[in-house]
N, C-alpha and C positions, 0 to 999 in steps of 0.2 A: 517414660519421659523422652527418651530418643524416637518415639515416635512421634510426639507435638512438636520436635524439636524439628524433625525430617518436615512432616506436614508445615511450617511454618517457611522454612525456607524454601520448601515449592512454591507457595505462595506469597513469597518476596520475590521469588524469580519471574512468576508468571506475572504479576503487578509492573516488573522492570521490563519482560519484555512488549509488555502490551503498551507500556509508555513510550518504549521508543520507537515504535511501528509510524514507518513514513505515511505521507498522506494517504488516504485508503483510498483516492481517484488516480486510476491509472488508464495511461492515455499509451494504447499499442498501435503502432501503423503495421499491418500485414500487407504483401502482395499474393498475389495469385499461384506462386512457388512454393510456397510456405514460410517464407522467412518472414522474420518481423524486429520488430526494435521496440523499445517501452522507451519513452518520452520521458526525463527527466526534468525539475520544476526551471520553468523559462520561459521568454518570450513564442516561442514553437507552439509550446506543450499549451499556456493560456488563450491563445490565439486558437488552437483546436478546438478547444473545452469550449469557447463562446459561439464556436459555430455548431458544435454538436448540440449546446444548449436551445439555438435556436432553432436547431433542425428535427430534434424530440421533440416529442410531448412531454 
């Protein structure tokens, strides 16, 4: 019984964190140094996303 009981709350945990997982498009600017920054949701970050979209295939 404390085994369905373990297995069940794993998978209320793993249901909870897969629900609150932020957007899965992430938008990092690197320089040639190494450093970078991830873009958080915003006029920046959508403004990038439309020019990458037009710049991909």
């Amino acid at each position: 019984m404390k085994l369905v009981v373990l297995a069940l709350a794993a998978w209320g945990l793993w249901i909870a964190l897969r629900r609150g997982r932020p957007d899965p498009l992430r938008v990092v600017v690197a320089w040639a140094d190494g450093s970078e920054v991830e873009l958080a949701s915003g006029p920046e970050r959508e403004r990038l996303v439309a020019v990458a979209e037009r710049a991909l295939p």
